[in-house]
N, C-alpha and C positions, 0 to 999 in steps of 0.2 A: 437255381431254386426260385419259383417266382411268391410275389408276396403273398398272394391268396392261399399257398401250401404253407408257407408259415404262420401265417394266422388261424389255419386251421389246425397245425401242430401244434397251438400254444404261446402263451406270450414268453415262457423261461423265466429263469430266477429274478426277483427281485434282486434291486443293487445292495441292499441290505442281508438279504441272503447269500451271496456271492462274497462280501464281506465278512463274514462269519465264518464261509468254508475255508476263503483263503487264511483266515487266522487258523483254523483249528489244522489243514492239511498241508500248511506251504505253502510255497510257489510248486509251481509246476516246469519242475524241472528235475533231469539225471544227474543224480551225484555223479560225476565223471570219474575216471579212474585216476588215482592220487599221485600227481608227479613225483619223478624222486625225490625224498627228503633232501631239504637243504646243505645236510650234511654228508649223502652220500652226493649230490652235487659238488662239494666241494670238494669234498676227495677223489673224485674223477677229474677236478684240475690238477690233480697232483698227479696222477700216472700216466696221463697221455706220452707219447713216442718222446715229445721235447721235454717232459718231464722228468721222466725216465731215464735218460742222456745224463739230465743234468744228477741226480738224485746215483746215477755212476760215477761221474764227476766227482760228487762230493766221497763216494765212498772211496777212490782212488785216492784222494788228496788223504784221505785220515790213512790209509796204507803207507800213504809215502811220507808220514808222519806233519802233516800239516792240517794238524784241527782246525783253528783258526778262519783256514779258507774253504773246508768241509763247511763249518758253519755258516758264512756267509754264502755257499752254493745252497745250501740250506735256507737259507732269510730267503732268496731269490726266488728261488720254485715255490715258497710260502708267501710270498705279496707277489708275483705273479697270477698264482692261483688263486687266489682271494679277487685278482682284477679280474681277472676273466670269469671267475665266477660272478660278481657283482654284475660284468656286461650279459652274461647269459640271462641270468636272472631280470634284469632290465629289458634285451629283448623281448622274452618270455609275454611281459607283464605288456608290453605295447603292443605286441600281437593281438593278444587278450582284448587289449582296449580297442583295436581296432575292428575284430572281430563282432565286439558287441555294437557297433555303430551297423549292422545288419539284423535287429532284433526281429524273431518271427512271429508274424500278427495272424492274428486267427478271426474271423466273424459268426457273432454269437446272436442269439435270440436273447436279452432282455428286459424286465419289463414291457413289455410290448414291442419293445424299440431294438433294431437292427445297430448293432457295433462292430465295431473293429479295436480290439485288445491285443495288448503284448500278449504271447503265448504262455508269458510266466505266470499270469494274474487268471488263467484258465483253472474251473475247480470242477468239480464230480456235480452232475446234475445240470449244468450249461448245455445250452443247446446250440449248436455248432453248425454253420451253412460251407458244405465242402462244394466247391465246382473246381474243374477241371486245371489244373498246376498247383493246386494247394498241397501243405504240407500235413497231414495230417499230426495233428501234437497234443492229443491224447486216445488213450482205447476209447471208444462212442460204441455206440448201439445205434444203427441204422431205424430209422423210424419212418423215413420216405427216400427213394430212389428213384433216378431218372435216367438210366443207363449208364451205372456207374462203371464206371474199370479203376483199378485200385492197383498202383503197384507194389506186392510186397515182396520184392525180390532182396533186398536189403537183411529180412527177416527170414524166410524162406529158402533164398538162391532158386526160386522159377523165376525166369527173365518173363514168361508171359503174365497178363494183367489178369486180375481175378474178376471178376463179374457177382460182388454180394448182392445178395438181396435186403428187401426189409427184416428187420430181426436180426442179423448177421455181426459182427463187430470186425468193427474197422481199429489197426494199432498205429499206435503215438510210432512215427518216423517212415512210414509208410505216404506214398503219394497220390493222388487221385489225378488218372491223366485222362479221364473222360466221364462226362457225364456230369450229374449233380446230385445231392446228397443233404438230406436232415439228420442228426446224429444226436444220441444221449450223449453225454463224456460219463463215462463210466470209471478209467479209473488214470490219475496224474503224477507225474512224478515220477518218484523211485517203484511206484506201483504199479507201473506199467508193465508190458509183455517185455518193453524193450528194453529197460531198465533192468532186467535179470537177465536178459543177454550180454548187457554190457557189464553186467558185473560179472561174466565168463569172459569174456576176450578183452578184460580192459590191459592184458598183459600184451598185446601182440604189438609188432614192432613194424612198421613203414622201413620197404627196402630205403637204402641212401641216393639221394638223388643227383643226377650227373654232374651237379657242383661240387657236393660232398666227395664226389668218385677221384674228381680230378683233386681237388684238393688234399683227401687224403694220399693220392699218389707223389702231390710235393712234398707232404711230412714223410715220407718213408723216403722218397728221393735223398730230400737232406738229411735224414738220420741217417741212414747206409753212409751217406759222403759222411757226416761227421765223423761218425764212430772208425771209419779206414782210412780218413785218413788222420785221425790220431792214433792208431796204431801201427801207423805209414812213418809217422813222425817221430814216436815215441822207437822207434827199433831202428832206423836212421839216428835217431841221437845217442844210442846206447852203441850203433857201431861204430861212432865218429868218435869214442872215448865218454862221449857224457856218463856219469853218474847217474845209477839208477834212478833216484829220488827227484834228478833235473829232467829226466826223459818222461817220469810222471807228469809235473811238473807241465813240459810240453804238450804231453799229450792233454792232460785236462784241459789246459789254455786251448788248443787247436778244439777241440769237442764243444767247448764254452760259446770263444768266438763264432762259430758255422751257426749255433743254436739260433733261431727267429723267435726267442720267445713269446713276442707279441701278437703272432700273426693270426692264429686262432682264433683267438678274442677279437683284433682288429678286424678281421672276414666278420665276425657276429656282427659286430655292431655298424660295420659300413651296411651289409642289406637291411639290417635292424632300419637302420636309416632311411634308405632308399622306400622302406615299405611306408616309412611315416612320411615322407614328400609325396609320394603317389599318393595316400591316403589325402593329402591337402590337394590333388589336385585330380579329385573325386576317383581313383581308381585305390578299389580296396584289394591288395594282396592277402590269397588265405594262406599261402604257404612263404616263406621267404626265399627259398630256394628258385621260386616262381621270378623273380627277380633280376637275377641274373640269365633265366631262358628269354626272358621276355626281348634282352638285348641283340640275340642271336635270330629273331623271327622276319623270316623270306617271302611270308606271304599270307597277307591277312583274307581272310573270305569274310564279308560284313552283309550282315543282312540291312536292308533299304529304309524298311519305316521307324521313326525310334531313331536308328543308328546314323544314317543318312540325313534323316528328314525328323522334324523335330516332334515328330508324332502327336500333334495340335490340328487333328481333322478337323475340316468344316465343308459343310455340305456347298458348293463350287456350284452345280448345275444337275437337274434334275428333269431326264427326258421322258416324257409319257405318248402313248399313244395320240394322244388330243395334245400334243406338241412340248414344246424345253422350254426351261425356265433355269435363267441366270440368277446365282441368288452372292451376295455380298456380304462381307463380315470375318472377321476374326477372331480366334478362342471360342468360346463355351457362354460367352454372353447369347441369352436366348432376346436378341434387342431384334427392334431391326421389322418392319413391316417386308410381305412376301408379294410384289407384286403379279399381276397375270389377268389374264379375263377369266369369268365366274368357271367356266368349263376349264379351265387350266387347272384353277387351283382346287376346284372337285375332285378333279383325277391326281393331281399330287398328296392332295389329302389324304385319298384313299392307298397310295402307295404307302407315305408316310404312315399310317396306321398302322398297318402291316411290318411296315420295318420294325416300328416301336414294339409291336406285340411278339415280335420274335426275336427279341434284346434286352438284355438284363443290364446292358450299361447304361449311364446317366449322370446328366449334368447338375452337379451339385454346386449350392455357393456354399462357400467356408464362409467361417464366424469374419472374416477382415472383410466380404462383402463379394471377397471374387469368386468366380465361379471356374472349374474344375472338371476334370473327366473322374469320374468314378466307375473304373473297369475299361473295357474295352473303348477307346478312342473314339470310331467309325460310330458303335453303337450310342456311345454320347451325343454326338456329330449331329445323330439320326434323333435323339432328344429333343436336342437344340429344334432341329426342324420342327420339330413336333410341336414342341411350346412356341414360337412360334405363328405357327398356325393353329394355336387354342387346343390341341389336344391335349386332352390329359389322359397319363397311360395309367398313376394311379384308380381314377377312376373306371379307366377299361377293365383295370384287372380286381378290381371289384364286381363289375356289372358283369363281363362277364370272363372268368378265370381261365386260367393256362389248363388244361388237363390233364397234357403230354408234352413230351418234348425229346426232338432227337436233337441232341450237341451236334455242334463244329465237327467236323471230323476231317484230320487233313487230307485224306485222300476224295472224300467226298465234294470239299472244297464249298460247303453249303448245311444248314440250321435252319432247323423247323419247327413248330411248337403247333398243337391245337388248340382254338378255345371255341366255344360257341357252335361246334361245326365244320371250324373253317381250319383249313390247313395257312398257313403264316411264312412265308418261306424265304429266305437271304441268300445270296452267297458269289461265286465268280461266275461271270456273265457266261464263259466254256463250260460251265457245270450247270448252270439252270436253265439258260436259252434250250437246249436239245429236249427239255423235260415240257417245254412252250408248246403253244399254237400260237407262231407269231405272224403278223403280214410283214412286208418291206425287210429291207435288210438292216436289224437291228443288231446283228452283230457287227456291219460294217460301223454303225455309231459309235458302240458300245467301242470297236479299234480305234475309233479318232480319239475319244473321249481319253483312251489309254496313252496315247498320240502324245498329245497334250500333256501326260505327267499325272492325271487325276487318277486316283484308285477308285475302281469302279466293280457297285453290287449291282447284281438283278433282283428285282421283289417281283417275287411272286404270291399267287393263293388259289385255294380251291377247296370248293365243299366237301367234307368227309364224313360216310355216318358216324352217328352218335353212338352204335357198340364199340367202336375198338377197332384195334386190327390194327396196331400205329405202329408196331415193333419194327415191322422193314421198311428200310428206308425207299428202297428200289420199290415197294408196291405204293407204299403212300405218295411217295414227293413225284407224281407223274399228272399228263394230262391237265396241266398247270395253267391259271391265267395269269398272264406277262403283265404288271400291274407296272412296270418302266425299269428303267436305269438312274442311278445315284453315283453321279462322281464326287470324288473327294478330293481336295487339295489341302495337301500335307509341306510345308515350306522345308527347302533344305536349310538343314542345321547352320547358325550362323561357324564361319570360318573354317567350313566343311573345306571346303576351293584350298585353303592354303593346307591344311591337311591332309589334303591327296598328294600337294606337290612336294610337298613334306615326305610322305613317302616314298614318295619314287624319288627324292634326292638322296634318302637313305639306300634304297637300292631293294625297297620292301615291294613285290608287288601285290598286287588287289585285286579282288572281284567282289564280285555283290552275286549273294546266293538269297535266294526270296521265293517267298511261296506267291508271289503277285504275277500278273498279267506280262508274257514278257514287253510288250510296248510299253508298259509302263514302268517296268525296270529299268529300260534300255531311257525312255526320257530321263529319270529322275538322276542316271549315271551319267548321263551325255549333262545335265545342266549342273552336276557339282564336279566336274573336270572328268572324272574315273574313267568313260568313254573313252578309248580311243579308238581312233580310223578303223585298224584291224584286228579290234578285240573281237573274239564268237561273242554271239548272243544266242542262246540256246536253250530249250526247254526239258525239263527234267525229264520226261518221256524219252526224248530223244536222248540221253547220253548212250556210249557206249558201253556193253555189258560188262567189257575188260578190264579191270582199274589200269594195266597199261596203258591202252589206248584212251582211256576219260584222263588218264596224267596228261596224254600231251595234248589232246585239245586243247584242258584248262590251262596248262601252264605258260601264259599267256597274258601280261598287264592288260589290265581293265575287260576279263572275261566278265559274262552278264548270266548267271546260269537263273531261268523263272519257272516258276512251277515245281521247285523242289519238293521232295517228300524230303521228312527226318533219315530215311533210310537212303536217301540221295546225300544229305550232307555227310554222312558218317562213311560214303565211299568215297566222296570230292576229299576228304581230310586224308584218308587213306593213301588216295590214289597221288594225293600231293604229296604225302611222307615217301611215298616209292620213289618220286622225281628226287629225294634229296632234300624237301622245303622243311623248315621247322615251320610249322603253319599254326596260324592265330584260326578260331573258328569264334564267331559270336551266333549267340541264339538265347531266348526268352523264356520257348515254351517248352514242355513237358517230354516231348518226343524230342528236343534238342539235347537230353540229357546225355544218351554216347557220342554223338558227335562231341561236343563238347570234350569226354574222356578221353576218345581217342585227338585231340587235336594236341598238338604239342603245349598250345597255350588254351584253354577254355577260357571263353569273355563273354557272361552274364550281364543281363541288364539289371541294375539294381531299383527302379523305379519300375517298370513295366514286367519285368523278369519273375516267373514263378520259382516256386521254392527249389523244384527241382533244379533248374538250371543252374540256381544259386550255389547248391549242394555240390554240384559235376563240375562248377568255374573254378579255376586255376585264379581268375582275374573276377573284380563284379566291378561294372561303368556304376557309378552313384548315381551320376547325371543323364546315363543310357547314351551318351555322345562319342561320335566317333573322333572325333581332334584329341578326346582323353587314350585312347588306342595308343595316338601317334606320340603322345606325352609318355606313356608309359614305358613304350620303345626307349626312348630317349634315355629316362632315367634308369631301366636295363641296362644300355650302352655306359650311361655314364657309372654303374655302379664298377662292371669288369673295368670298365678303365681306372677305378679307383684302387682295386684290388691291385692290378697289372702298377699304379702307381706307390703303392705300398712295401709290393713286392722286391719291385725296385729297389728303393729306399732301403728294407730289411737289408737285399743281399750288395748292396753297395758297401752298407756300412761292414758289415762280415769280411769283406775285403781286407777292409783297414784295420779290424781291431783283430785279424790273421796275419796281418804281413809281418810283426814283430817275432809273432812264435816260427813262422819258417824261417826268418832272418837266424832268430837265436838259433836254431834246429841247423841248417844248412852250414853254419862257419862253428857249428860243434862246441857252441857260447861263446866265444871271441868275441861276438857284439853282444852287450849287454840286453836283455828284455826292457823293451822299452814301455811296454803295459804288463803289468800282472793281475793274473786273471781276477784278483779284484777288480781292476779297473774296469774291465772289459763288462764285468757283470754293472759295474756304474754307470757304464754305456750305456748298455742294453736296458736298463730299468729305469734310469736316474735322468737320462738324455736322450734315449733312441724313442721310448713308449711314446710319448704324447704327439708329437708331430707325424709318427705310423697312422696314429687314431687323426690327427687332423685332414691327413691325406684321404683317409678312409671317408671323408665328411665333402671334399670336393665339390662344387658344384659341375652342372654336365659342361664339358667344352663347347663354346660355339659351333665348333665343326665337327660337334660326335655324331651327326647324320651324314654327314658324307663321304663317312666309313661303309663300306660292304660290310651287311652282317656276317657274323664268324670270322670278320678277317683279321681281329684282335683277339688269340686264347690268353688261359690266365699267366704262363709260362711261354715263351717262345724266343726264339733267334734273337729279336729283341730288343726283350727284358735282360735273355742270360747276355750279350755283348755290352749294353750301358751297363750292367753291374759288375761282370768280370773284365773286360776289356778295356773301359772309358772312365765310367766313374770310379769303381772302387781302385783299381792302380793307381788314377792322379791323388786320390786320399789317402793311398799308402805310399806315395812318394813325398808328401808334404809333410806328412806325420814322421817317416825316415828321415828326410832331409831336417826338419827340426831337432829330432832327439842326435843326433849324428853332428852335426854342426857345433851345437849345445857344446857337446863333451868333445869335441875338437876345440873348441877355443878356452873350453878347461884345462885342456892342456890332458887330456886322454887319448892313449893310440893305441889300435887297433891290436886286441891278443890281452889288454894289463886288463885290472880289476879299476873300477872309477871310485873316487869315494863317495861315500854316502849321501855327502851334502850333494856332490855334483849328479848323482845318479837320479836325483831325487827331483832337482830342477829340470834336468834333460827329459826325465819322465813327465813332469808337471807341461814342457811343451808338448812333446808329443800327446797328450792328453788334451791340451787344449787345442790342440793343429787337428785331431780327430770331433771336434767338438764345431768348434766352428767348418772344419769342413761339411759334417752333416745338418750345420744349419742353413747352407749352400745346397747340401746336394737336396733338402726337403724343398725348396722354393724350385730346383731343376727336375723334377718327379713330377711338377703341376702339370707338365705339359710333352707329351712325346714328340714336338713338332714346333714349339715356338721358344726361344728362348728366355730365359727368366725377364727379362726388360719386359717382354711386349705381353707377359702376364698380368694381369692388375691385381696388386697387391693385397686392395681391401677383400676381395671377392669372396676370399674365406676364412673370416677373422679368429676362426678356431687357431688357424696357423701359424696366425701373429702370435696370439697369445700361447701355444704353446713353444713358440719359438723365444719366447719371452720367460717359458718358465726356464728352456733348455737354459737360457745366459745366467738364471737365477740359481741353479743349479748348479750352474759351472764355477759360480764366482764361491757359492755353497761348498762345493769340495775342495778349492783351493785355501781358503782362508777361513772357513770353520776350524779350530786346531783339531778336536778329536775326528772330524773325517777326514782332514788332510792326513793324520797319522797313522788312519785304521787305512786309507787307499796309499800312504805310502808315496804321497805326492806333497811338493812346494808348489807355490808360486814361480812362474816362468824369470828367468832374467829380460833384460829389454830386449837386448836380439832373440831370446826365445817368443816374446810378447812377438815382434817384428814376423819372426818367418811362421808363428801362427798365424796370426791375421791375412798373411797371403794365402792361406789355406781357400777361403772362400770366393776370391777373385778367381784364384785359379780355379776353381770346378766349375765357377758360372761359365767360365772363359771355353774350358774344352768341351764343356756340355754343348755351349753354342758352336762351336765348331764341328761338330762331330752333327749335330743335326742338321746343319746348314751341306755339311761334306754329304749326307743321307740322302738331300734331297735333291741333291743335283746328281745324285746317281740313279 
């Protein structure tokens, strides 16, 4: 929209009118669809597969005539569910919060004065400037049009773009991917078109994402094991002689012990986690499940300006017929004298005019003094020059106004506007040169200039009559006078260089897909490492028609693909998912939005990135930087490795508070039960929770990049060998050798009944030999690969301190009287104290053995 169509549209509401509406009609926003109530939240912690188990459990025990432990299976699945509900609800709530640090801003007509508003504070009667990636975020009435295209396939389901005219209405959630646009807001809110659709489908349900898949295949995994083999156990004990009521008895214990109770909740709140680190370190997650793929990604395709380069044009060198001029300076300061002799700087003048009069960006200072790009980069860049050299573009477009204007169009690769006569004309030197009468070989320049890394327009112009006839591009933009060339130099992003090698240490490879010049791709990738010897460099015309064969060109570190269209990136994602890649795709604009869907990871610019992109990102960069990409990865890897560390943890500890019920179950009760499934539940709630959840909290390992993506899942060879092989048998042989010992030097053998007092302290060790082992086996879970010494301790003081609660706990159930009574446990004797305490030696000991044995094979 240029300013001379706004001012003739109107100056729009008064701030004091806009005040008024927002009181009387709201913000302008859709009531969303009402999550589940709190309460049916809560009761869905109570029936999940592990709840369920348990909530059989209890009903078994009151069969077999033991209320008591019915109840406290009861208390369990009741402050379990209440924890897990509180973390759901917590994630929830930081999502949310995260999500609103992307608010969508809208530009409006008032008082006179052009703004930029939250989209909330939009009210009926604002007059709205749509150009091409905006969102539109209320119904308007079209009042002027500039070859608008409107996507409403959202609303609709036509994938093709509508073409309104004036008078027409445009709807709030709908996106404008071409052209530009003056708009009434006619109506906000819940009043919108889209607001009564959404009050139809705010029922529909998002399939489960492939973290969800895998993970609910380990809850139904360990429920099938629980549940067979306590009925594995239970019918084994009943034919060894045990009494019904003992074989119950076992089997609940066996179903109790296997239970993970924590571990639902712990998955919540570890990616909970992961999303609010990323979000510190500018990369916003809109989904959480996004979090965990992000760790598994083979291959990122990154577009160059923005992402690469720090997208802070300044006009570098400026070639005209009547000769080049070097010009000096950085940012959007318009400082700086332009030297050259009288005839140089005529002819850059008059290019510069022309750039300016067919660009709508510009260089603005903010209130703190600095000056800033407002809109397109390049177009600011070409500001600067302007001010500069004394032009003033308000005053052009006063004296004399815009009257037409054909948009950017990517295939076109060139913009043009009419004012006065004159056709105005920009865009890539392959796309305007042929439209020329030029002498010399100015596209040979126009290559060095690319050469060199600068991003380079051609400005053109040419007289047009004053009726009309503007609509095709093909007739108007021809027969053109070549007014020069504008290189731009754009610096690569700092620490761009250790961010590729970064990459490729993780085993991610890269390419730069860009609608630019390919010499100018292939420099800017050759000076931030990406380059290599025998990457392609190839131009989007040229791919191959076959997504097989465009797989194996690109699949290839450091390909260069220039001159993409949207519908090139969305078959390079493609044709890389056929190879096998889970592929990262970034993109900004409008046409980037399926790529984006189809890529396994979509990554949004959140500074320079239109709304659509925004919308179709899996991932939004806050910073638009690509080292934030290789950060994200990171925190992906180290989330699964957190999970895969928890996992651990849970089915170690299952081990040990297992091996007393198949002890009892196997010798047909001749050994006494050394835990009752009280305890076991005190485990799991009282001493297992809090250091699962610190695991869950982890920071990334030093060496989580040089891992192969996918080569850690959440369940594998392993996990299941440290937890049934390594760890959990050494904590059931400490925990045995304890309670065993105990009642041997009580003077009990093997086949009698113990007494009460002795059974109680024999228990009391085994309880504390399983206690302090898992405060061992949480500091051997930090690391699949180093042993507990060479971890540092501080690094995750969650861990301390929950490790600090487990001891407070522990000393809590020995020597509180009513919980020692209700678990059924004393205080250890001193050799019971003695062969606890070696509990922890021993696990750090075989843990480090068994890794050290790992890695020399």
């Amino acid at each position: 929209m240029t300013q001379t169509e706004i001012d003739v549209a109107g100056s729009g509401l008064s701030e004091e009118e806009a005040r008024e509406r927002l009181a009387r009609d709201g913000p302008n926003e859709i009531a969303v669809a009402k999550a589940p109530s709190a309460v049916r939240q809560l009761v869905a912690q109570m029936v999940h597969f592990f709840a369920l188990l348990l909530w059989a459990a209890a009903g078994m025990s009151l069969v077999a005539g033991m209320p008591q432990l019915a109840v406290a299976i009861v208390a369990v699945v009741v402050l379990n569910g209440v924890f897990a509900f509180v973390q759901e609800r917590r994630a929830e709530h930081a999502t949310q919060r995260l999500a609103e640090m992307l608010p969508a801003r809208v530009r409006v007509r008032r008082a006179g004065r052009t703004r930029v508003i939250d989209a909330r504070e939009l009210v009926v009667g604002d007059r709205v400037l749509l150009d091409s990636g905006d969102k539109v975020c209320g119904d308007a009435r079209l009042v002027h049009v500039s070859a608008l295209g409107v996507d409403e396939s959202m609303l609709t389901g036509e994938s093709a773009a509508v073409r309104p005219d004036t008078g027409a209405t445009v709807y709030a959630g709908t996106y404008v991917v071409g052209g530009r646009a003056l708009a009434d807001v006619v109506a906000t809110g819940s009043r919108t078109r889209l607001a009564a659709i959404a009050a139809q489908t705010h029922e529909a349900v998002r399939p489960p994402s492939p973290l969800a898949v895998g993970l609910h295949r380990v809850v139904r995994t360990i429920a099938v094991l629980s549940v067979s083999v306590g009925l594995v156990f239970f019918a084994l004990a009943v034919l060894l002689g045990l009494p019904v009521a003992d074989g119950a008895v076992l089997a609940v214990g066996v179903t109790v012990a296997l239970v993970p109770e924590g571990l639902l909740p712990t998955v919540t709140l570890s990616l909970a986690r992961a999303a609010q680190r990323m979000a510190s370190q500018h990369a916003l997650v809109r989904n959480l499940e996004a979090v965990e793929t992000l760790g598994d990604t083979t291959f990122v395709c990154s577009d160059k300006t923005g992402t690469l380069t720090r997208n802070e044009m300044t006009v570098a060198r400026v070639w005209t017929p009547a000769g080049a001029l070097e010009l000096s300076g950085v940012g959007y300061e318009p400082t700086g004298e332009v030297p050259g002799s009288p005839g140089l700087l005529s002819a850059v003048r008059e290019l510069t005019t022309s750039a300016v009069r067919s660009s709508t960006g510009r260089a603005v200072q903010e209130k703190d003094g600095r000056w800033t790009a407002h809109g397109d980069a390049m177009e600011a860049a070409l500001h600067v020059l302007g001010l500069r050299l004394g032009i003033d573009a308000d005053a052009l477009e006063t004296s004399d106004p815009v009257r037409h204007a054909l948009p950017f169009d990517a295939k076109r690769r060139r913009e043009s506007v009419v004012a006065g006569g004159v056709l105005h004309l920009k865009g890539a030197p392959d796309s305007v040169l042929p439209r020329c009468a030029v002498d010399g070989d100015v596209a040979g320049t126009a290559l060095r200039m690319c050469d060199e890394g600068l991003r380079v327009l051609a400005i053109a112009r040419r007289e047009v009559p004053a009726d009309g006839g503007y609509d095709d591009p093909d007739v108007v933009e021809r027969d053109l006078e070549l007014l020069g060339l504008v290189g731009f130099a754009d610096p690569p992003r700092e620490g761009i260089e250790r961010a590729v090698a970064q990459c490729r240490q993780a085993g991610v490879r890269l390419a730069v897909v860009t609608g630019d010049h390919p010499a100018t791709a292939r420099a800017v990738a050759q000076q931030v490492g990406l380059l290599l010897p025998d990457s392609p460099v190839v131009v989007g015309a040229d791919l191959p028609a076959d997504d097989a064969s465009l797989g194996r060109l690109l699949d290839h570190d450091g390909a260069v693909v220039a001159r993409v269209t949207p519908e090139d990136k969305l078959r390079i994602a493609r044709a890389l998912q056929g190879r096998g890649h889970v592929v990262a795709m970034t993109g900004d604009g409008v046409n980037d939005g399926p790529a984006l869907r189809e890529a396994d990871i979509g990554v949004a610019m959140g500074r320079s990135g239109t709304d659509v992109a925004r919308a179709a990102a899996d991932l939004v960069l806050l910073d638009d930087a690509f080292p934030t990409i290789v950060r994200a990865i990171e925190l992906g890897r180290a989330t699964t490795g957190n999970i895969r560390r928890f996992l651990t943890y849970h089915l170690t500890d299952n081990v040990a508070e297992l091996a007393p019920f198949v002890v009892f179950g196997l010798t047909a009760g001749a050994v006494p039960l050394a835990l009752t499934v009280l305890m076991v539940l005190a485990l799991d709630i009282g001493t297992d929770l809090l250091p699962a959840l610190a695991l869950g909290a982890e920071p990334p390992d030093p060496h989580v990049l040089d891992e192969r993506p996918g080569q850690r899942q959440l369940v594998d060879r392993s996990v299941l060998v440290r937890a049934f092989l390594v760890l959990g048998p050494t904590e059931a042989a400490a925990e045995l050798l304890s309670f065993l010992t105990v009642l041997l030097v009580g003077g009990w053998r093997f086949g009698d009944e113990p007494t009460t007092g002795l059974l109680l302290v024999a228990s009391g060790a085994a309880f504390t030999t399983v206690v302090l082992g898992q405060l061992a086996n949480a500091f051997a879970c930090r690391s699949e690969q180093e042993p507990v010494w060479r971890v540092p301790w501080t690094s995750n003081p969650l861990l301390l301190l929950a490790v600090g609660f487990e001891l407070a706990t522990l000393a809590a159930f020995l020597a509180v009287p009513p919980l020692a009574r209700a678990l059924e446990l004393r205080p250890p004797t001193a050799l019971g104290w003695a062969l606890a305490a070696l509990a922890a030696p021993l696990v750090v000991v075989v843990d480090a053995v068994h890794k050290t044995t790992r890695r020399k094979t």
